[in-house]
Each structure stands twice: as C-alpha cells, then as structure tokens.
C-alpha positions as MATLAB code, in Angstrom:
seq = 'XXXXXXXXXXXXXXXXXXXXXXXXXXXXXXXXXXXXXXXXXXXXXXXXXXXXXXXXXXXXXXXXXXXXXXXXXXXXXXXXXXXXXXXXXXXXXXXXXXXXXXXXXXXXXXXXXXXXXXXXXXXXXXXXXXXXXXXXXXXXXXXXXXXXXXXXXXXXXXXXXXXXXXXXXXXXXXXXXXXXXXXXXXXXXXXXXXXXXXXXXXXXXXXXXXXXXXXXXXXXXXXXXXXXXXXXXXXXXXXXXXXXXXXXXXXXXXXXXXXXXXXXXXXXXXXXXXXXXXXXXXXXXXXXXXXXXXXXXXXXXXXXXXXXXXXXXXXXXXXXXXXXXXXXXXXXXXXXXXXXXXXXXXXXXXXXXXXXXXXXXXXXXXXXXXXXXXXXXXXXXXXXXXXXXXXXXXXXXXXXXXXXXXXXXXXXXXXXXXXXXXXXXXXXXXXXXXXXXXXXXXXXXXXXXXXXXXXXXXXXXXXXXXXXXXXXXXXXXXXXXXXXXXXXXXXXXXXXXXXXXXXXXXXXXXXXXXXXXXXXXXXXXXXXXXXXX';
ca = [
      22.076   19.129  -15.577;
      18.276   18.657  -14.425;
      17.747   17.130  -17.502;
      20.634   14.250  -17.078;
      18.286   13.705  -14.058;
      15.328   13.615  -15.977;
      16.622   11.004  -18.218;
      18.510    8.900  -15.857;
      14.939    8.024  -13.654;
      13.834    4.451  -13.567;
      12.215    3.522  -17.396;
       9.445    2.767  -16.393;
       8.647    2.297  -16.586;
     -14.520  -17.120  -12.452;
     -16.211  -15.704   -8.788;
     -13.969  -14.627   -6.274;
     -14.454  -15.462   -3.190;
     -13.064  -13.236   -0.116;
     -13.727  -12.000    3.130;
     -16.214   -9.137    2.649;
     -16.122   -9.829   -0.940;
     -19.735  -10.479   -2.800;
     -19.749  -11.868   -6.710;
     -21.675   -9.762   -9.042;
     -22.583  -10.010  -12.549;
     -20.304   -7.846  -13.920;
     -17.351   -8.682  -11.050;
     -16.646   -9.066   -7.162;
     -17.963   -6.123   -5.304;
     -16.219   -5.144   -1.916;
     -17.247   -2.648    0.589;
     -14.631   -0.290    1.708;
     -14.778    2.034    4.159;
     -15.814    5.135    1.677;
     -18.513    2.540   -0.345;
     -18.382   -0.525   -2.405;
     -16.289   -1.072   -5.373;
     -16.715   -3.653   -8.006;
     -13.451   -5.188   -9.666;
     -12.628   -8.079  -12.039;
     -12.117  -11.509  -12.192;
      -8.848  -12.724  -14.103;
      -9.466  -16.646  -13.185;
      -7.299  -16.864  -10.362;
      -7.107  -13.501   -9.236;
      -9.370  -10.308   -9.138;
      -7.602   -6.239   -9.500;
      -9.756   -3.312   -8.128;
      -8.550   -0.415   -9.509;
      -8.567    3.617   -9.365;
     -10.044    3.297   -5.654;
      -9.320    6.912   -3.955;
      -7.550    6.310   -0.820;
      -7.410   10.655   -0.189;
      -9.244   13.593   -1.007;
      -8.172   15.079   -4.920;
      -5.222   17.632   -3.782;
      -6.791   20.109   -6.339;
      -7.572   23.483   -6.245;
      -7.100   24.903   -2.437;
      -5.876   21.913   -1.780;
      -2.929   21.471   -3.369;
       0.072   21.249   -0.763;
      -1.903   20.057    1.780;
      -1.627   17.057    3.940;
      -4.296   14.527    2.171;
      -7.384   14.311    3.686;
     -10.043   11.474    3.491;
     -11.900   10.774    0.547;
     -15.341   11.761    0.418;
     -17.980    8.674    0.826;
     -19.692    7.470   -2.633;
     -23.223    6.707   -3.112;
     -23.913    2.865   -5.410;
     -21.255    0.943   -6.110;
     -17.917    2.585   -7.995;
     -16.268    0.575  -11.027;
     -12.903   -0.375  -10.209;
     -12.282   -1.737  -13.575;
      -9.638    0.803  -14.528;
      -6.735    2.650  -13.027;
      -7.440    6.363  -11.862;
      -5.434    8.882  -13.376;
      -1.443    8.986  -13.033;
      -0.398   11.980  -10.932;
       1.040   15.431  -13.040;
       4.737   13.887  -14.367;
       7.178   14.833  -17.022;
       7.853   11.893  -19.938;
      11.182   10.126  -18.878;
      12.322    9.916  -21.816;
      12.178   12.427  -25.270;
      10.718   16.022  -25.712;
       6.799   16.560  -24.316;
       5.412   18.397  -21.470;
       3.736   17.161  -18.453;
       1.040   14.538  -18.089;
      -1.007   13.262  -15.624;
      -3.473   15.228  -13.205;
      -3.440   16.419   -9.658;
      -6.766   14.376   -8.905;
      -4.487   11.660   -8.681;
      -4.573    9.794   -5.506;
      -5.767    6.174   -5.803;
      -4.885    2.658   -5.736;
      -4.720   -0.781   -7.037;
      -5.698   -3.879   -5.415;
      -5.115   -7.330   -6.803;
      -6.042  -10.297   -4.424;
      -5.754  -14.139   -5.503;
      -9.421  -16.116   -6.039;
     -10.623  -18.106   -3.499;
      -9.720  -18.635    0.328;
      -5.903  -17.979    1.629;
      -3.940  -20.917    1.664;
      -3.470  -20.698    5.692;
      -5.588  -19.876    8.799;
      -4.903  -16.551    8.458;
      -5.323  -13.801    5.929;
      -3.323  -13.521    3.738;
      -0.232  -11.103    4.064;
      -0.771   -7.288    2.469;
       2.249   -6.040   -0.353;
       2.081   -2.325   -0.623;
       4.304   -1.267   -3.303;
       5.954    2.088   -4.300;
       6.710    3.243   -7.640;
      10.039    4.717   -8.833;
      10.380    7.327  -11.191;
      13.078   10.095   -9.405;
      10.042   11.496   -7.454;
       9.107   12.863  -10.966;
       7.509   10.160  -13.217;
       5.990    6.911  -12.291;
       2.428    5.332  -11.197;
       1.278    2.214   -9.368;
      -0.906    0.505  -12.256;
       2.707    0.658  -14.341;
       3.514   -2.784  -11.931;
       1.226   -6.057  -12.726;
       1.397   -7.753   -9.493;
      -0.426  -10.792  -10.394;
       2.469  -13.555  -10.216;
       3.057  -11.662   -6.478;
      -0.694  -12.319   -5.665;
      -1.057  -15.677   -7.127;
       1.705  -17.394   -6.510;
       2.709  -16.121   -3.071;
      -1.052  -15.660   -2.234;
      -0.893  -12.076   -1.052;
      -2.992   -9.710   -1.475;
      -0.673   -6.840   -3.182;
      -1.292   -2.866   -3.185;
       0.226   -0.710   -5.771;
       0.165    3.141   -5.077;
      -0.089    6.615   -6.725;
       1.584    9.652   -4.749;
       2.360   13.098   -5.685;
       5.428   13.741   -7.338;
       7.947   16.641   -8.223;
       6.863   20.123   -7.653;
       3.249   18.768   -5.878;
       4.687   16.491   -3.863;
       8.025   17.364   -2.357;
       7.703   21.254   -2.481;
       8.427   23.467    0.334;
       8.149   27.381    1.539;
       8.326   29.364    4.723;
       4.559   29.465    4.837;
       4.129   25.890    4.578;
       6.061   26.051    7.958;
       9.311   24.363    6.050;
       8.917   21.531    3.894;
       5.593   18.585    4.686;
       6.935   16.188    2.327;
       3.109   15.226    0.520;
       4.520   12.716   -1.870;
       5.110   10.671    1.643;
       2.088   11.476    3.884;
       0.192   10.306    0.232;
       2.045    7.205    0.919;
       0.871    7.343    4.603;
      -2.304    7.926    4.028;
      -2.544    4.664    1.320;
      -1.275    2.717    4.094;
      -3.375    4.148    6.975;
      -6.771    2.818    4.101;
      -4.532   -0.402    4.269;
      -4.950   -1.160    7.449;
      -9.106   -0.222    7.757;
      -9.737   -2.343    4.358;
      -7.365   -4.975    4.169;
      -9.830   -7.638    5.669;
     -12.377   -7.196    3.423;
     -10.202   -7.767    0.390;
      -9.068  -11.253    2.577;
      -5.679   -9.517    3.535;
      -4.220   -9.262    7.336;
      -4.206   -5.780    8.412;
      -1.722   -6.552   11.093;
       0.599   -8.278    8.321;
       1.868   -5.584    6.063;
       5.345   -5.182    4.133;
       5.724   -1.949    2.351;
       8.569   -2.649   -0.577;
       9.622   -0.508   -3.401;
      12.565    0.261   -6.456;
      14.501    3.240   -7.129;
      12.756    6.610   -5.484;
      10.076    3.769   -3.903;
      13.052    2.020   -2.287;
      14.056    5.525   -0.923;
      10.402    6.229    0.336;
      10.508    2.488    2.392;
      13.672    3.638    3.769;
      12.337    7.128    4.998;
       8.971    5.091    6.160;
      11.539    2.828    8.203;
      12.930    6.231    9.685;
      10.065    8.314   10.174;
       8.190    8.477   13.513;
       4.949    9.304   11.931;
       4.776    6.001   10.007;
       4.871    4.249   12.935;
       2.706    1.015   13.411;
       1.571    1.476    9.526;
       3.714   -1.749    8.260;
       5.451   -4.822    9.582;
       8.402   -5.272    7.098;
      10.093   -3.686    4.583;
      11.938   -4.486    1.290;
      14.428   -1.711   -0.014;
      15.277   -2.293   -3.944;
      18.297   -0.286   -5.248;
      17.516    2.759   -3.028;
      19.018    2.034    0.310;
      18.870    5.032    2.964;
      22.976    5.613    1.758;
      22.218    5.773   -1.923;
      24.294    8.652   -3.415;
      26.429    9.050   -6.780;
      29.615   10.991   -6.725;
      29.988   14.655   -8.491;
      30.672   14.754  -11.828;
      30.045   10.821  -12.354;
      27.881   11.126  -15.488;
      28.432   14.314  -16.874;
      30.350   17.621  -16.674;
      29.358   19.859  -13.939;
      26.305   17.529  -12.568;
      26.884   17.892   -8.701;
      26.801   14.857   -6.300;
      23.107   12.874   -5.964;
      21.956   13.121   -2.337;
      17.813   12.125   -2.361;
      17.597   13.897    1.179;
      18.316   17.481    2.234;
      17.649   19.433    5.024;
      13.909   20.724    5.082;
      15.144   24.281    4.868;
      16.725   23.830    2.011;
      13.511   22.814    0.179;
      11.892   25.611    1.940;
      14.232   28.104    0.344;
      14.320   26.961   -3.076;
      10.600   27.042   -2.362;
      10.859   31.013   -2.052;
      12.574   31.491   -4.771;
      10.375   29.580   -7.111;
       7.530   31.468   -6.219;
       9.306   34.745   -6.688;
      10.098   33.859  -10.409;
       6.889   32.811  -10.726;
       5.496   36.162   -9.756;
       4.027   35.173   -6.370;
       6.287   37.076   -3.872;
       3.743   39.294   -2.840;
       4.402   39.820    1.619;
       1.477   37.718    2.490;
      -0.660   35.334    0.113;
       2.206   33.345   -1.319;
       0.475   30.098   -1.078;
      -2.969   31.462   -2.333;
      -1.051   33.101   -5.707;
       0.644   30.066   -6.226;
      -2.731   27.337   -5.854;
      -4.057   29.618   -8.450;
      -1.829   28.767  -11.128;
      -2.625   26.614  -13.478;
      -0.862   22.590  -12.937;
       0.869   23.314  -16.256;
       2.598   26.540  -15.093;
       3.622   24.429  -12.122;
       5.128   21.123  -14.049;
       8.307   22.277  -15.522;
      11.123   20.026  -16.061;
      12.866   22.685  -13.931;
      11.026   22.582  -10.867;
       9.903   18.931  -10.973;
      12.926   18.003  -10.995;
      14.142   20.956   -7.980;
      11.536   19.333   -5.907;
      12.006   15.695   -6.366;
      14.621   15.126   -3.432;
      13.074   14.095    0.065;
      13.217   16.566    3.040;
      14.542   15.933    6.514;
      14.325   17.988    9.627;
      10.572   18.113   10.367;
       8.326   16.149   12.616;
       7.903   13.818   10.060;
      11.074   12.973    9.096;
      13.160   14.530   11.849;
      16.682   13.082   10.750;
      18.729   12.389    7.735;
      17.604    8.742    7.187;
      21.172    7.250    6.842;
      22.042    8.874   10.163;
      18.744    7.354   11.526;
      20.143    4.086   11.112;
      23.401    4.727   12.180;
      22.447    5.682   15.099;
      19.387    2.917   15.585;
      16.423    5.179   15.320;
      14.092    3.175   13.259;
      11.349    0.532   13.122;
      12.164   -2.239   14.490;
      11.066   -4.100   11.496;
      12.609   -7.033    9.552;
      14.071   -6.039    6.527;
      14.824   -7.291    2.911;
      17.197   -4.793    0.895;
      19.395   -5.315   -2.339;
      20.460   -3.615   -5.626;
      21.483   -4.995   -8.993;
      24.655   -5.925  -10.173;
      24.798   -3.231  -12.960;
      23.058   -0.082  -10.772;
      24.457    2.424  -12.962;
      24.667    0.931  -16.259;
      21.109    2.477  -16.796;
      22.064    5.860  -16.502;
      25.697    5.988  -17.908;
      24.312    4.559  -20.809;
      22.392    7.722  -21.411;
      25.190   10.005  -21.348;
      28.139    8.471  -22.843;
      27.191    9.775  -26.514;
      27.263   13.324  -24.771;
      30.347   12.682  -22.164;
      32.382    9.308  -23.691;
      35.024    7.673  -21.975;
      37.398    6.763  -24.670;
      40.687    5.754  -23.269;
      42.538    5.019  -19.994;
      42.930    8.858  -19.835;
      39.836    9.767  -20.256;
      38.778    7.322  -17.298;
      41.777    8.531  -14.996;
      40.250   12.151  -15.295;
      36.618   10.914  -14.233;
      38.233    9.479  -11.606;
      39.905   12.056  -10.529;
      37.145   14.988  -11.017;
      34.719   12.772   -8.889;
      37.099   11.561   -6.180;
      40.201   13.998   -6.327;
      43.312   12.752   -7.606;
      44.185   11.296   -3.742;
      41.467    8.927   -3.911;
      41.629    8.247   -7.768;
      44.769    6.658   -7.153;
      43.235    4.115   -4.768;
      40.076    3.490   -7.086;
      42.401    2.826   -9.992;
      44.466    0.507   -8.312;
      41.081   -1.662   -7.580;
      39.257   -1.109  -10.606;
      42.072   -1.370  -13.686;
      40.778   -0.374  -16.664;
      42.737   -3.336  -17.928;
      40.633   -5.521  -15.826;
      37.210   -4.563  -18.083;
      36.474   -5.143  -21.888;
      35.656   -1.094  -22.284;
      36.339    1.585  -20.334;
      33.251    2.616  -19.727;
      32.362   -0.670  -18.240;
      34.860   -0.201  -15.422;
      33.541    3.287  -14.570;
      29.928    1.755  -14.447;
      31.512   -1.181  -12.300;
      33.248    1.450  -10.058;
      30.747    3.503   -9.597;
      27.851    1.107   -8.812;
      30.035   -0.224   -5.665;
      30.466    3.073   -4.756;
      26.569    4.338   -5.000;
      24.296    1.508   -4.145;
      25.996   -1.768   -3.910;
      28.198   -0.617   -0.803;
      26.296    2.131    0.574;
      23.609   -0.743    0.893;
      25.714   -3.123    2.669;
      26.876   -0.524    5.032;
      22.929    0.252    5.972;
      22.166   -3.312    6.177;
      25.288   -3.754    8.460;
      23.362   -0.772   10.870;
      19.948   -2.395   10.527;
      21.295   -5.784   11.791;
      22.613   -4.479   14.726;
      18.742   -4.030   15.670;
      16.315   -6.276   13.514;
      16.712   -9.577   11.129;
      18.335   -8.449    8.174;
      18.610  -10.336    4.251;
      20.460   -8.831    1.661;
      20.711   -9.892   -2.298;
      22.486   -9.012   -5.578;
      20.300   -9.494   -8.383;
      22.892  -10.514  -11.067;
      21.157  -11.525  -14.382;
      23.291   -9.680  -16.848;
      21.042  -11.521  -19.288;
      17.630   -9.759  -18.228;
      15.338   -8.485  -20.464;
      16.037   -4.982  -22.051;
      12.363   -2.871  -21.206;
      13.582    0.313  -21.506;
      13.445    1.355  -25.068;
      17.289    3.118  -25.307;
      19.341    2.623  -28.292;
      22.185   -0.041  -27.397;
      25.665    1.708  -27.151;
      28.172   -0.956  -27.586;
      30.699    0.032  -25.372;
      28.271   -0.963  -22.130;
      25.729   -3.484  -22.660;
      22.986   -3.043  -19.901;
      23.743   -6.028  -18.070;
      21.690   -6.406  -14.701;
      20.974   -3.101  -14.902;
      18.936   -0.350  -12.138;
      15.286   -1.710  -12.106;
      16.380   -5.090  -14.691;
      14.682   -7.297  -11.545;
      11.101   -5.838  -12.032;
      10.142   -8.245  -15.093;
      11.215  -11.321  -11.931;
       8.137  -10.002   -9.987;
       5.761   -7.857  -11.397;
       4.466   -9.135  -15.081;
       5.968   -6.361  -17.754;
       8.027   -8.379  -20.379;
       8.823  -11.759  -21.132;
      10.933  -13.968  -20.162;
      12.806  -16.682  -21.000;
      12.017  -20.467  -19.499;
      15.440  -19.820  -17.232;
      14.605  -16.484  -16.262;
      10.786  -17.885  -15.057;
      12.011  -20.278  -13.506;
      14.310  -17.508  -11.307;
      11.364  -15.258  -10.882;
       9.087  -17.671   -9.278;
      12.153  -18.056   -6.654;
      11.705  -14.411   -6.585;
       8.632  -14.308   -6.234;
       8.564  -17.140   -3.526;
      11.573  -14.991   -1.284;
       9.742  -11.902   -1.469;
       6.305  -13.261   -0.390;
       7.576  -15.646    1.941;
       9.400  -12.869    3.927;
       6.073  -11.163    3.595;
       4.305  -13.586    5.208;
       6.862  -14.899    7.905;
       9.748  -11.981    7.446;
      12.224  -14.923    6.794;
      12.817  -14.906    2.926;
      12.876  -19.468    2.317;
      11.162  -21.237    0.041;
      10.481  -25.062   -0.293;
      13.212  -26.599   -2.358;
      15.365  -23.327   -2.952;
      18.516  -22.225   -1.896;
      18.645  -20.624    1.407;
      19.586  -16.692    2.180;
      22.634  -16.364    4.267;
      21.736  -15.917    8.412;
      21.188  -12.317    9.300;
      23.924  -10.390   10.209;
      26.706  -12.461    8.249;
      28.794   -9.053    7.528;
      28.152   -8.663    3.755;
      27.122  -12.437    2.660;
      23.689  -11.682    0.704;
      22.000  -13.923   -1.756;
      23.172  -13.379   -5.551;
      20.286  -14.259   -7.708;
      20.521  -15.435  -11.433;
      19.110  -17.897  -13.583;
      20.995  -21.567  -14.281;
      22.015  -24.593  -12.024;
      24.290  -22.413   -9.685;
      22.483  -19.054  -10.098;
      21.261  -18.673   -6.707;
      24.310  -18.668   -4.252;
      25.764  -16.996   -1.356;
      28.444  -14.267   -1.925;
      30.877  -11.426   -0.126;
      29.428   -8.996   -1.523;
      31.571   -6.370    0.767;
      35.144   -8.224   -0.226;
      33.811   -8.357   -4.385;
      32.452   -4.539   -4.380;
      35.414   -3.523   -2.820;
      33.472   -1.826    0.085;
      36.358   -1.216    2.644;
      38.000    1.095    0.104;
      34.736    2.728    0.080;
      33.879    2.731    3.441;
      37.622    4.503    3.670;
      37.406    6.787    0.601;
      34.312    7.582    0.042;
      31.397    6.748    2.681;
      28.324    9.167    2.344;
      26.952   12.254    1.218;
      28.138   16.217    1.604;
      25.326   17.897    1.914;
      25.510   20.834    5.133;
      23.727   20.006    7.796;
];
C-alpha cells in the first residue's frame, strides 16, 4: 500500500542592478551573510542558485536540528542548483537519488530597481512531493519574479526517512524536514535586502506536501515572526482521503500524527535494522550508509508530519479550529479535479466498472449509512464514467471541502481568499498513460504550469496565468489578491464564495463552492480525520 503512496505524490514534478548587488564579468555578485555569491543574468531577471542556507546534515549530523552554514572564502558560483535531497523516483522501478548534503536554495530576483519605494516583496516556495520526492530548482519562478516583481525563493528540505523520522532518543519526533524550512526562512530574513527584497514582506506559499508545510508554519509557534502571508495550494490543514478510496486495504490519508507515533515506528525501524542495542541507537543508525536508510518502505513510513512537540504542539486542523495561529492573511485553494491524479494510477489495478462496483467503494470507504447519502448527491448517472463520479466525490470530500471548512476557521481571525482552479483543459506534465475512463481534467498540481514556467501553454491559458501570476504577487505585496483590469476575488469571509479560475471570456468568476461540492453533506458525514489522539 506504501507504494500506491509512492505513486500517487505530486509528478513533479544584461547587468543587474540591486541593493547589495555588484555586476561582474561573468554575473551579479551578492554578499550574503556566509560570503558572496555570483549568479546569472537572464535579461530581465538574475537566479542564484545552490546557496547553502544550513550546515550539510551528514555524517553525525544527520537528525539534527540544522545548524548554520559554515562561512566561504572568494566568491561561490551560484550558477547551478545544489544537489536534490536523498528521494525515491515517483514514478517506475529505481532506488534512491539525491544526497544528504542537500540543503540550499534558489534565488531569482527581477533586473533593475523595484517598481515601488519599497523592496520588493520575498516568495518563498515549498516543494511537493509526499514528503518523499521533490526539490526547489524543479519550479522556474521567473514569470513570478518578472512580472509581479518579487524577488522569489525556492527551497530544498529533507524528506522521508531524514526528514520526518522520530525515536525515543531523539526526545519524540523534531520534525527536520520543517526546521530545514525554518531555517531557509530565518537566511530570508538576514539576506533578503541585499538581493533588493523586503525582509519584513515575506509570503511563504506551497502545493501538495508544501501546502501542508505552510499550513503547519501557520500553526507552529516556533515559526513565529518568520513570514507575513501565506498561500496554501491543494494541501489545506484538513486535507485527508477516506480508507479504501484508491485501492483495497490502503487505510485513510492523515499527513499529521501524534509525535509518539513517529517516535514508535522510529523504534521499530531501528530494531529491524539491527540498531536496538540499550544505549547508542542514534550513533548505530548515523553510521549506516544513506542507501540502507532510503527504502521505499521507510521513506514513505516517515513522510507524514508530527504533532505534539514544542514545535508543532497541536494537530494543525485543531489549531485553527480553535484560533491558534498566525495572524496572517491567507490565500488557499485546490483544483477542481484533486484526485483525478491519483485515481488515475490505480484504476488498471482496482477499476470501477459499473454502478455496483461504485456502490461498494462507497460503501467500504464511508459504511453503507453514509454511502446512501453520497449516492444520492453524486449519481453515477449524473457522470459520463463511473470512475469520474468517484474522483468527483471524493475530491469534495478530501480537499475541496476540507479547505473551505479551514478557510471558514481562518476568517474568523485574519483576511481570507479562496479559489478553484478549474482548467480541465491544462496541460498534461506528468508523463502517465491516458486511461480513458477519467481524463485528468484540472487535476492535483495542473495550476503549476499558470505560475512557475514548466510546460507550455496555450495563448488562452497565458493569458490566465499572468492573472495568476498578478493575484498571487499582488497578495504578496499588499495581502489583497486584485489586479488592474481583472476580475475581483470575492470579500473575505463570504462563507464559501472563492474565485474559480479558467481560461476564456467568463473564466474567472465567483462561485459557491460549499453549495457545488456538496460540503454540508460532508461537513455532516464525513468531517476530518481518525487518527487517536
């Protein structure tokens, strides 16, 4: 069943002049706090790239908290991307890649002096992957930087088995994979300036497992005072998929669990891997090798986030329940098609042939109580396949309404915007065979080609991104998500109106997004996760 996890991650896959910035011949040099870095020019914007933000978690120190990177003598090349941290391949056979010395960043900045007074606003993006695959230089944020003039940050963290691993003599479970993301933020703030952004203007945003990292950032009392808005993408702090939903047997998706829990699974990893000696645990286990370590088994047992330590005290959805969180503006929203993505995967193995077939998903996720309720909302008349109406179904139950019900807890406190992204037209990155009975549609992570450069796209579909790309930097630099000329979000706090974005004439609109998701039948039937507490 780890493997159906495995699979179902997020594909994914001139002279400038700034402040603190001096031209060289070969590219812009900046000095950072650890020593100068030279980057390069791309005509209207420059990228510095591979810069360490954290000591290499190697050797003794793997599972430790990062500490700073050691000061460099001359100037470093920031031409290329350092390396991707230790991962599995998303998709086919192949063992791990990637390395442990693994923590650096990305920094693209637009040429010449910010539009404004002020500096320009500071993007720092996380990656999705599961917690298990992904890397920062995977997103080309140059439409992001030029366009919206911001000066955009993409980050590396530790992932899997390195970064969410836990054990009794790690006193529970640290969570690295976030205190790398901490720490990237915490070199945000002391360098921003001298790459022309505003240190006291930063939105952290991310997709998929990054989405899920903003929203435990927005929770956590240690990442206090490190950003100044967020954006959540199709990982709200309420994301969860029912049992049994893609295959056989595959229990219910909950991305956090109770810090002991980590800690325990912790202790038993180590005694199969022949480190249970009574005292040394941690020293047996930093001398394995990384390979011994990356194992599609437990990268994929440690790629859920823990809860319960000082860090991240409480369950994140709870946290905003009960209003204990940043009091940030946010921006959150899924796709139209969440699931689509990973269904699509599994249908070969699992199919859903016939009304029966669908009826017994139904009722093996939901019990036959509930079933009864879902059917009567989602026919599988109503679709063209039935495999469309359990995607449909089950992407209201796992993000689309599960996000609406955080952002309805969020605006109780702090402005709020919500959005569908609802091209079922957008371009097909991922590399899967098509399977007829579900086309992708708007599909988990289909909005990433609107704001980060990966594929491209059609005039229509530009034309949408640079709307994107003007609400998400705009609500960057003013936390109100308008542009000149475009359609305007709906006020925060309008109970589930958010923006539905698509390309044509009336592609950008205001919907109920609670009343066509169905979300009071969720909200009644099924309205969060199981895990023990």
């Amino acid at each position: 069943m780890r493997g159906v996890r495995r699979r179902c991650a997020l594909l994914l896959p001139v002279v400038l002049l700034l402040v603190g910035a001096a031209a060289g011949p070969e590219g812009p040099v900046v000095d950072t706090d650890r020593g100068p870095v030279r980057g390069r020019t791309h005509g209207a914007y420059s990228t510095f790239e591979g810069i360490p933000f954290a000591a290499p978690p190697t050797g003794p120190r793997r599972w430790r908290l990062p500490g700073p990177a050691r000061r460099w003598e001359g100037v470093r090349d920031a031409g290329a991307p350092g390396s991707r941290c230790v991962q599995l391949p998303v998709l086919g056979p192949g063992g791990p890649v990637g390395s442990e010395d693994c923590l650096y960043l990305n920094v693209t900045a637009p040429a010449g002096p910010a539009a404004g007074a002020r500096p320009r606003p500071v993007m720092v993006w996380f990656h999705g992957g599961g917690f298990f695959s992904g890397s920062g230089d995977v997103y080309r944020p140059d439409r992001l930087a030029v366009r919206g003039d911001a000066v955009v940050v993409t980050v590396n963290y530790r992932l899997g088995v390195f970064g969410l691993f836990g054990h009794p003599e790690l006193g529970g479970a640290p969570g690295f994979a976030l205190a790398d993301q901490r720490a990237a933020l915490r070199w945000v703030r002391t360098n921003a300036e001298r790459f022309g952004g505003d240190p006291d203007n930063v939105t952290v945003f991310g997709e998929s497992a990054g989405a899920l990292s903003v929203c435990a950032h927005l929770t956590s009392p240690a990442s206090a005072g490190l950003f100044h808005k967020a954006i959540v993408q199709s990982g709200s702090c309420s994301t969860t998929t029912p049992p049994s939903a893609l295959l056989p047997g595959l229990g219910t998706y909950e991305p956090f669990v109770p810090a002991r829990r980590t800690a325990e699974e912790g202790a038993l990893a180590a005694a199969r891997l022949g480190c249970d000696r009574p005292s040394g645990v941690l020293d047996c286990l930093r001398a394995l090798d990384a390979r011994a370590l990356a194992t599609p088994d437990l990268m994929q047992r440690f790629s859920l986030v823990p809860y319960g330590g000082s860090a991240l005290p409480t369950e994140p959805r709870r946290a905003l329940q009960a209003g204990r969180f940043h009091r940030v503006p946010v921006l959150q929203g899924t796709t139209r098609d969440e699931i689509r993505l990973f269904l699509a995967q599994t249908l070969a193995a699992h199919p859903i042939g016939d009304e029966n077939a669908y009826r017994a998903r139904m009722e093996r996720s939901f019990g036959v109580g509930t079933a009864r309720a879902v059917e009567a909302a989602y026919p599988v008349s109503a679709y063209p396949t039935p495999a469309i109406a359990w995607a449909t179904l089950l992407t209201d139950a796992s993000f689309i309404c599960p996000t609406l019900r955080d952002g309805a807890a969020l605006g109780r406190h702090v402005p709020t915007y919500g959005y569908r992204f609802s091209d079922r037209g957008a371009p097909d990155f991922t590399g899967l065979p098509p399977v007829p009975e579900l086309p992708l549609g708007a599909a988990h992570g289909f909005e990433l080609p609107y704001l980060f450069t990966i594929t491209p796209l059609t005039e229509a579909q530009q034309r949408l991104a640079d709307r994107m790309t003007g609400y998400w930097t705009a609500f960057a630099r003013t936390g109100v998500p308008t542009a000149p000329g475009a359609p305007q979000w709906p006020r925060p706090g309008a109970p589930g109106r958010v923006l539905s974005l698509a390309p044509g004439a009336d592609g950008i609109r205001t919907v109920d997004g609670r009343a066509e998701h169905h979300c009071a039948l969720w909200d009644e039937r099924w309205p969060g996760v199981t895990t023990a507490r």
